[in-house]
C-alpha positions, -999 to 999 in steps of 0.1 A, spaced: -730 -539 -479 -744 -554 -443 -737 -581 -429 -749 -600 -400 -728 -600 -366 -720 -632 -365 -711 -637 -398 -682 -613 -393 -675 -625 -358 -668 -659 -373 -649 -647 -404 -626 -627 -377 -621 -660 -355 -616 -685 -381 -584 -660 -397 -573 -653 -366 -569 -692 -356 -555 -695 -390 -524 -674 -376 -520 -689 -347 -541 -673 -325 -554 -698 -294 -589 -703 -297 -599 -686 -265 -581 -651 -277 -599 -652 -311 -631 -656 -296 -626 -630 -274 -607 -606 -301 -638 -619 -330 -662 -607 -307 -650 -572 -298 -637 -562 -330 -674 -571 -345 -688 -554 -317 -671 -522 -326 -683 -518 -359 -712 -531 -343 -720 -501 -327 -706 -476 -350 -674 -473 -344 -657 -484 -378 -624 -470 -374 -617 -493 -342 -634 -524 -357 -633 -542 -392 -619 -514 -410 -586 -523 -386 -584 -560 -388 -561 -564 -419 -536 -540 -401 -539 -562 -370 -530 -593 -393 -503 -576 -412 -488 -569 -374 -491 -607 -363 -476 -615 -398 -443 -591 -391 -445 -601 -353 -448 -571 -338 -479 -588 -322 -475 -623 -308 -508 -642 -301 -511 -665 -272 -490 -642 -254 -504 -628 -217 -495 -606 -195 -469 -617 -167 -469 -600 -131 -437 -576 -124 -445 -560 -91 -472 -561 -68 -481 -534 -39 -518 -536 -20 -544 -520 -44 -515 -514 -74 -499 -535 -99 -482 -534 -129 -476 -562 -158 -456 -572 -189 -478 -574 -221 -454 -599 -240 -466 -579 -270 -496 -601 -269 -531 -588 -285 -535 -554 -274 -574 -567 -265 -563 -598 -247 -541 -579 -222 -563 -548 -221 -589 -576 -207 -570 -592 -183 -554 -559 -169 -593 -543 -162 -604 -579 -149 -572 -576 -125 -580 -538 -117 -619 -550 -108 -605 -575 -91 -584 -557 -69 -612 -526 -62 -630 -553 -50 -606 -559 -20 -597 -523 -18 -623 -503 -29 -601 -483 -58 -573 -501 -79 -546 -493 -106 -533 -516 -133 -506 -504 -154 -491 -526 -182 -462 -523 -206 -452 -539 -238 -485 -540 -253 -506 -536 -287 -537 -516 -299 -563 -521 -278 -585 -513 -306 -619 -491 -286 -612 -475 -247 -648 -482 -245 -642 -517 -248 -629 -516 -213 -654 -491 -197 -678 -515 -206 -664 -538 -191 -658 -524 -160 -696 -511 -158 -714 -543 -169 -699 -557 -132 -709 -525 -115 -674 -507 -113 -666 -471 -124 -633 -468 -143 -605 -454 -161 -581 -463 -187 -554 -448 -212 -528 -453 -237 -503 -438 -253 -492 -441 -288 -462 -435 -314 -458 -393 -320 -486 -387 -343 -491 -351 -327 -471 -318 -323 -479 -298 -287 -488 -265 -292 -473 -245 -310 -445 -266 -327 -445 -280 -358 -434 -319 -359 -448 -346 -337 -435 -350 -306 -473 -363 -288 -489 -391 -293 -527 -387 -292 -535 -409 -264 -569 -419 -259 -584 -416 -221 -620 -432 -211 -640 -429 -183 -673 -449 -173 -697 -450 -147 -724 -477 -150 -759 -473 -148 -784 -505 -142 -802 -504 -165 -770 -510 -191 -773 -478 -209 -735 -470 -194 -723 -437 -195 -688 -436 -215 -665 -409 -228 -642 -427 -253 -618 -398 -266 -580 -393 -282 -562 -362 -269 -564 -349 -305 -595 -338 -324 -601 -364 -342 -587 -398 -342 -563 -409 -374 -591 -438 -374 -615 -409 -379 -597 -393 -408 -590 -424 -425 -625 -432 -429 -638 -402 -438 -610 -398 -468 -622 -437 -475 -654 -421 -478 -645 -388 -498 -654 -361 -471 -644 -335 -451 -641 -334 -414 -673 -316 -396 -649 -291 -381 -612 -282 -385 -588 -312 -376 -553 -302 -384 -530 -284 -404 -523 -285 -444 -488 -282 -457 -491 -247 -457 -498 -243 -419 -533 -233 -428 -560 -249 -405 -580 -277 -426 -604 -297 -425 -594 -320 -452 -589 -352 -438 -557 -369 -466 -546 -333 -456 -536 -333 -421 -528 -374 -424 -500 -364 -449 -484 -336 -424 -491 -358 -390 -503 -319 -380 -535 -328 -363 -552 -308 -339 -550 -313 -300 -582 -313 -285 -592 -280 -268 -556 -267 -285 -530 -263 -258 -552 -281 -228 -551 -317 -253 -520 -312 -258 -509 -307 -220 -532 -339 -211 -516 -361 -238 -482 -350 -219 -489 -360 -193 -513 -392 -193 -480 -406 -216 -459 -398 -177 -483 -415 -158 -486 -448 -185 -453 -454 -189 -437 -442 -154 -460 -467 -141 -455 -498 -161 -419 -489 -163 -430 -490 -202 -423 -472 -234 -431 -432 -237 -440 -418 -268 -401 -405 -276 -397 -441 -273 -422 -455 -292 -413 -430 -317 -377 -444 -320 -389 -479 -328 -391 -494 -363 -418 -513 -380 -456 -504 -369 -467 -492 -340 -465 -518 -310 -448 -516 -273 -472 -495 -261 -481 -484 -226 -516 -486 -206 -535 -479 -174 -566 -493 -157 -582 -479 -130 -614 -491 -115 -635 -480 -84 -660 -501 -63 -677 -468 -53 -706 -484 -35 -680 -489 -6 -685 -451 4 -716 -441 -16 -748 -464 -18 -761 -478 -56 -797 -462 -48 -784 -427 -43 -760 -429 -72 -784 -440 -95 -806 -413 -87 -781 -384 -90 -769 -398 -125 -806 -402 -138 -812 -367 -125 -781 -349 -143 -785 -371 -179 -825 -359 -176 -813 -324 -175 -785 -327 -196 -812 -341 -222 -836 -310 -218 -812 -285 -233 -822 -267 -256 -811 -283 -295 -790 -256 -317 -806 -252 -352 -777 -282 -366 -787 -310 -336 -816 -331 -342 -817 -348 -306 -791 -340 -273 -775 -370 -261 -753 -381 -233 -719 -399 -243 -723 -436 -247 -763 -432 -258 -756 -428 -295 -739 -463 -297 -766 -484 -280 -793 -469 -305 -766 -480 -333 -760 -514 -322 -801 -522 -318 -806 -511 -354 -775 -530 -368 -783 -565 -351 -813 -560 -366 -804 -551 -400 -766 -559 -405 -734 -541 -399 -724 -518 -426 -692 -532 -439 -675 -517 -466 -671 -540 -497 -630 -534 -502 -624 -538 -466 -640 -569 -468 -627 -582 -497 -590 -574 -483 -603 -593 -449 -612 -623 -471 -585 -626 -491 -561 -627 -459 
């Protein structure tokens, strides 16, 4: 089924209010959850939103709540998420990163205590609609062994980076440390296939790309094998060292879903050292000749990350979101 965006963008608002969400943060949370699936991106949008409500229900996420300052030093800051909506604070904390590189030139936010922020991207976007570059991460309960080992002792951490172009069309890598996200797999077992490539390990050790497979052992695969697995590491040590927040071990040691987690925002005003003319012409010039490579006999069309959601979210406004009918249902029933 399809359906329109604001249809579901006022579905969203009106349950979210109906928990006790302020009308301001539903708006805000409506919108970018819609926009999501808007643009592709099902396992971060609608196919989410009954988990989100099931956390608000066991009040492991507390609407209303906002970040609250704990220490403040020139260009860096870090806050207290008060386990509010993980896209409330996520918000705030790029707004306060823009803010700051706009004073300084390059800024860090980190922030503890906080909940799914649902899609990096979200934030990338954010940045590069008001002309910053940025950076952002998370960390997340162990859903991930490092290489070589067995159990989970990673999370999967996703890491974005954006750089805006003016015309909108933004460049944006949006990826987890692991293969593919558990939002990934999820879907693809809702819809009864197999992952394009391998994306774990089966109960047997053997690599798989069955997607219920690798969900039921937690064994997924770390991006680019040992190398995800060392950046996962390690962008968990810079997230929570920062924010004086929760690592993975202890996120893992919590009970209940996950929540606590720990973020960082970094945005750059790079026009202070390099002018917006020039830049734009050096990034037209490398996505041109990223575009003239030469397609394998699978690839229909080479694209550069962030292109393939734009082209997705002109063809839904136009002809509805694809929403599957049992999510929906669920969502309606609420």
């Amino acid at each position: 089924m399809r359906l329109m965006y604001e249809q579901v963008t006022d579905t969203l608002q009106k349950k979210l209010t109906s928990y006790g969400t302020p009308d301001d943060q539903a708006d805000l949370v409506s919108k970018q959850i819609a926009r999501n699936s808007l643009e592709g991106v099902h396992t971060h949008g609608i196919n989410r939103f009954p988990r989100l409500i099931r956390n608000i229900k066991e009040g492991i996420v507390k609407p209303g709540n906002t970040p609250t300052l704990m220490h403040s030093f020139q260009s860096m800051e870090n806050y207290d998420g008060q386990l509010g909506l993980g896209i409330v604070n996520a918000t705030f904390c790029m707004q306060r990163a823009m803010d700051l590189a706009a004073e300084h030139g390059i800024a860090l936010v980190a922030l503890r205590n906080t909940n799914h922020w649902f899609r990096a991207a979200t934030y990338g976007y954010q940045a590069c609609d008001a002309g910053y570059a940025a950076l952002c991460f998370t960390n997340t309960v162990p859903n991930m062994p490092t290489w070589g080992a067995i159990d989970s002792h990673l999370g999967n951490n996703p890491f974005m980076m954006a750089f805006p172009k003016a015309d909108g069309s933004h460049v944006i890598v949006d990826s987890a440390m692991s293969q593919f996200s558990y939002g990934a797999l999820e879907l693809a077992q809702l819809e009864h296939r197999d992952m394009p490539i391998d994306a774990g390990f089966d109960s047997e050790g053997n690599l798989t790309k069955n997607p219920e497979e690798v969900i039921r052992t937690q064994r997924i695969l770390p991006t680019g094998y040992w190398k995800g697995a060392a950046m996962s590491f390690v962008l968990d040590l810079f997230a929570a060292s920062l924010s004086l927040g929760n690592s993975v071990s202890m996120l893992g040691k919590q009970n209940g879903d996950e929540h606590g987690v720990s973020q960082m925002f970094i945005a750059i005003d790079y026009g202070r050292i390099a002018d917006h003319v020039s830049v734009e012409t050096i990034v037209e010039q490398a996505i041109n000749d990223l575009k003239s490579s030469m397609p394998d006999s699978g690839t229909e069309e080479i694209v550069y990350p962030g292109e393939r959601p734009l082209r997705i979210r002109r063809k839904n406004l136009e002809e509805g979101i694809p929403v599957d009918e049992s999510v929906w249902k669920t969502i309606l029933a609420l």
